[in-house]
Residue, then its C-alpha position, 0 to 999 in steps of 0.5 A: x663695470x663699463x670702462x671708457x676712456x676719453x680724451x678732452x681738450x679744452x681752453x680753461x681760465x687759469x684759475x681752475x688750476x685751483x682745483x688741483x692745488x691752491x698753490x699751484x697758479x700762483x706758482x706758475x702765473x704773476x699779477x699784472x700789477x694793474x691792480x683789476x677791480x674787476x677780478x682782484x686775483x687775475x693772473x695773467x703773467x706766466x712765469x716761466x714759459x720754457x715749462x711747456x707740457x706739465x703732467x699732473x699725477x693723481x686722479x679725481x672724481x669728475x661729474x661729467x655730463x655731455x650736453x647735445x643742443x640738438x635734444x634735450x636729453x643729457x648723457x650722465x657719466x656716473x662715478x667718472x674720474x680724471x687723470x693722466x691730467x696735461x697742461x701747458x700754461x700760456x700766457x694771458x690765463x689760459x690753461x689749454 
């Protein structure tokens, strides 16, 4: 069994914190109150600012896939799983 570990940052919308539970964005985040016809679930308003870094207990599986524009052959990651997940909320939706 071949094992990597990985560490991979990204900017995400602040509703993929649903993945990890339904209650969680709305926990941390609030409607702007404009009521958006565009996106009636938008969050936008973090809460609670001072949290800074959250850790998330728990693993997941993940189907991972790395994509190189420069070939046409992807690199599968077979039966990967996340954890030692971190966040820190910011405000406007943006979950880095």
């Amino acid at each position: 069994m071949l094992a990597l570990d990985l560490k991979i940052t990204t900017d995400l919308p602040n509703t993929s914190l649903d993945r990890l539970s339904p209650t969680l964005r709305r926990s941390l985040y609030d409607a702007d109150g404009t009521n958006d016809l565009i996106d009636p679930d938008n969050t936008p308003h973090l809460r609670n600012p001072q949290l800074g870094t959250l850790h998330w207990s728990g693993s997941f599986p993940a189907d991972l896939t790395f994509r190189d524009s420069g070939h046409d052959d992807d690199l599968p990651f077979i039966d990967a799983k996340l954890d030692r997940i971190t966040f820190v909320p910011k405000a406007g939706g943006t979950v880095p």
